[in-house]
N, C-alpha and C positions, 0 to 999 in steps of 0.2 A: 504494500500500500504506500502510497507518495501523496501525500499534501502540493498544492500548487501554491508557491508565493508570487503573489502575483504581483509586480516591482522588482524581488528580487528582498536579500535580506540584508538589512540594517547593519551597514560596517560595526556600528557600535554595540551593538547585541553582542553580550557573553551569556552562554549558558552555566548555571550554575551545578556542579556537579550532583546537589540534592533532589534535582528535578528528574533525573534519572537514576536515582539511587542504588535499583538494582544493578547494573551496572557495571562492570569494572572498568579499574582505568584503562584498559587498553579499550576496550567496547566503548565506554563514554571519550575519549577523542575520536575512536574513531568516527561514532556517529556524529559528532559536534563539527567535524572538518567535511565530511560526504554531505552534510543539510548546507553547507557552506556560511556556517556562520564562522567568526574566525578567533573569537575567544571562549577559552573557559577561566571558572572556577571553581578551585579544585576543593575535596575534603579531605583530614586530614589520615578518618579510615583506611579508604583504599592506597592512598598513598602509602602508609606504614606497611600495608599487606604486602606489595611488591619491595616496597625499600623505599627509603628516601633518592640514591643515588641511581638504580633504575628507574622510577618516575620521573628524573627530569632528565632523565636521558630519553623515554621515551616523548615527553613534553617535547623538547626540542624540536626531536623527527616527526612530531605533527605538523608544523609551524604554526598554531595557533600560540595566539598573547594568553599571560599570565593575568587573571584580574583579582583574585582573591584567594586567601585560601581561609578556609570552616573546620572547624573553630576553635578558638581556645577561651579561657575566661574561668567561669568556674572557681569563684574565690571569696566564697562571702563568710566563710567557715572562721571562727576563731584561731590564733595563736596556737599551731601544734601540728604534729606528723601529718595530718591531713594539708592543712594550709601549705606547711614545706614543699610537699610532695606536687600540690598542684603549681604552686609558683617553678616548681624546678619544670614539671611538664610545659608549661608555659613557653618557660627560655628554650625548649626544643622547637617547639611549634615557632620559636620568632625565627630558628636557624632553618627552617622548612622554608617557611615563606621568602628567605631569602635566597635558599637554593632554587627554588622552584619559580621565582623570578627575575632569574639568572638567568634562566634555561628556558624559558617562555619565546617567542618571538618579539620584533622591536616596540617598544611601547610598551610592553611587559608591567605590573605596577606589583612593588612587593609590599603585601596590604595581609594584616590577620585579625581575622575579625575577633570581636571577644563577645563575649555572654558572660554575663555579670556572675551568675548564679541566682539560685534564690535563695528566702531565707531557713538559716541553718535548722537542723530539726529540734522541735522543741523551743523556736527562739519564734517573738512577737516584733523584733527590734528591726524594723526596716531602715533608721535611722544610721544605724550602726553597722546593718549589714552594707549600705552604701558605703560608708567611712571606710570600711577594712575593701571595698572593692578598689576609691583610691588608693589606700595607703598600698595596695597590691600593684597598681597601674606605677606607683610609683616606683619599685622594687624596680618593674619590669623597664622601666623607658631607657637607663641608659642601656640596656641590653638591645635593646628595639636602634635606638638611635647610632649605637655602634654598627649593627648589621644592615642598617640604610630601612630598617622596616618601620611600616603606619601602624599603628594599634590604634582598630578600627570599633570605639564602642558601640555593641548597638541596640536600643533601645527596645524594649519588645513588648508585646498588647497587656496590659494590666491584668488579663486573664493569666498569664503565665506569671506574676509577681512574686508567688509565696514556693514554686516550685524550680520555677529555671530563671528567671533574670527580675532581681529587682529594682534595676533601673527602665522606667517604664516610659516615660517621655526624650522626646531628643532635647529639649530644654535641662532636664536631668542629665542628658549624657552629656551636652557641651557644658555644663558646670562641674563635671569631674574630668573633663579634657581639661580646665581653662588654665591647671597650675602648670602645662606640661606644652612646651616647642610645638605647633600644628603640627608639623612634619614628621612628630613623631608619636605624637596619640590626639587623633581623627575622630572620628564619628561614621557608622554607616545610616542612610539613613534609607531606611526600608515600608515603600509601601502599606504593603500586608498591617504591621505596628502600629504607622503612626497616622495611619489616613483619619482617624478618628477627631483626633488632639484639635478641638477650639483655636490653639494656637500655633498649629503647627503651620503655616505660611510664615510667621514672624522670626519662628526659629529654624524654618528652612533659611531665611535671608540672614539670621544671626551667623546660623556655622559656613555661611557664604564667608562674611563679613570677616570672621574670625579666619578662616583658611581651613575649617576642620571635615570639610567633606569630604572623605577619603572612600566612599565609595556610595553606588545608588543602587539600589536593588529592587524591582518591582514584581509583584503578582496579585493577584486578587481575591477580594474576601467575598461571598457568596454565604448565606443563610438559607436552609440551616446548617451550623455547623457540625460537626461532624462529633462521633460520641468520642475520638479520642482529638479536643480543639490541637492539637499539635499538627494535626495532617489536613487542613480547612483549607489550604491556598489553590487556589485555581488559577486557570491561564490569562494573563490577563485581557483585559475585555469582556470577560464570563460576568461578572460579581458588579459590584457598586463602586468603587472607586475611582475616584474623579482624576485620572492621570496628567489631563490636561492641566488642572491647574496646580497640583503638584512638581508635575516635568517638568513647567513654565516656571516656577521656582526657583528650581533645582539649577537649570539653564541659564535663569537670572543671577545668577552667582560665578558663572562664569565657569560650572563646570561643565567639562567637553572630553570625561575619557568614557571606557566602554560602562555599559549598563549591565549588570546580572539580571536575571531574572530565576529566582528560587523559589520552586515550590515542595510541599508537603503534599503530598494524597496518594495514597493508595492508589484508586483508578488508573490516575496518569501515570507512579510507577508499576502497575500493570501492563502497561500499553507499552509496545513494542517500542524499545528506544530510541529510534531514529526518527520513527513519528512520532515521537510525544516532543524531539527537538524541532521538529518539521511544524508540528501546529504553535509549540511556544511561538519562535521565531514568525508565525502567521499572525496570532491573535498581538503581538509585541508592534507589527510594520501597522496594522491598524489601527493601535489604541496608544501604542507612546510613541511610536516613529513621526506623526506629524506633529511632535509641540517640541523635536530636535532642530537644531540646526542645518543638520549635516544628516538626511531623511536615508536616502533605500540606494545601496550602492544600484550600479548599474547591472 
């Protein structure tokens, strides 16, 4: 089965490697360069499964660009063998993201995204579970800033607060970027999350303003969700979110590198992987390619 793109597909479309999850790395470039979009990003699973140094060996022989790699974070635990353990995982995932956009093609961006955590078991302290995710971004920066990488926070639906990330708004994530070099802890800022937020247009032009966009990730939210909300994201143009005046944002800020687009769902990782890249990159040239600059390669 083949999807028709009709234009052709968005130079700036990256697929993200969760939207094809099943997948492995060799199957997920393969299909990502055969649909002919020419970026991925990657996770840090598959990667580890082959190796680090086989992955961007094979990365390279795709020629597609490097846009992100998923995920590290995971730090809102107190003082102890747990916390150690994960800050030292961490500083792996910062030397991943930097070999593996190394080995990426030109334009390549060496970006790692983080997920906060939630809050620890048995704790009510979202105050504090925030605090210890700086004082941990802290640890990590000059390690990030040494290996040329973005620590990219990013902000996730309030529905996930008390289990996987409790920083919830991107107003919250660029107040824990703010002690720290743009260049070297960013902000992602992701549809799916934050299409909600009253204010999210103010602090799309804030992390413009400040330089902290380090990356844009799109997909779309559709009701109802689903019994397990982790797998809810759809392609986008399926669901309710207003791309256009997001994109338009986004754009007004003057960012102009590749786009992800990550999804969550069963069905779609059901679906044969090459058309489930085939229809992203389709429902992506209709619903965010015209509020880009630089629209549907030729």
């Amino acid at each position: 089965m083949s999807l028709s793109l009709n234009g052709g597909v968005d130079p700036r479309l990256s697929i993200n490697q969760a939207t094809i999850k099943h997948a492995d790395l060799a199957t997920a470039l393969r299909v990502t360069s055969d649909a002919g979009v020419p970026a991925i990003g990657l996770w840090r699973e598959p990667v580890q499964e082959v190796g680090l140094a086989t992955a961007a060996s094979m990365l390279a022989d795709s020629g597609l660009r490097f846009t992100t790699l998923c995920r590290s974070g995971f730090f809102t635990m107190s003082e102890g063998p747990a916390r150690r353990a994960s800050i030292d995982d961490n500083r792996v995932a910062i030397e991943e993201a930097a070999t593996l956009a190394a080995a990426g093609a030109d334009d390549s961006t060496a970006i790692l995204v983080l997920v906060a955590g939630g809050l620890p078991e048995g704790s009510r302290d979202l105050v504090g579970a925030r605090e210890r995710v700086r004082d941990a971004i802290g640890e990590l920066a000059p390690d990030a800033a040494a290996a040329g990488v973005t620590l990219a926070i990013e902000p996730l639906h309030p529905m996930y607060a008390s289990d996987r990330c409790v920083v919830s708004t991107l107003g919250q994530a660029l107040d824990l970027a703010a002690d720290f070099d743009p260049a070297v802890v960013g902000v992602t800022v992701d549809t799916f999350h934050i299409w909600w937020d009253p204010d999210v247009l103010a602090s799309i032009e804030r992390a413009g303003r400040e330089g902290r966009i380090a990356t844009y990730q799109v997909c779309d939210w559709k009701t109802p969700l689903a019994a397990d909300v982790l797998l809810s994201r759809h392609y986008p143009g399926d669901g309710v979110i207003d791309f256009a005046s997001l994109t338009a944002a986004v754009e007004a800020t003057g960012y102009d590198r590749d786009i992800e687009v990550e999804i969550f769902n069963e069905e779609i990782w059901a679906t044969d992987p090459l058309v489930a890249v085939q229809r992203t990159a389709a429902g992506f040239a209709a619903s965010v390619s015209p509020h880009l600059r630089a629209r549907v390669a030729g």
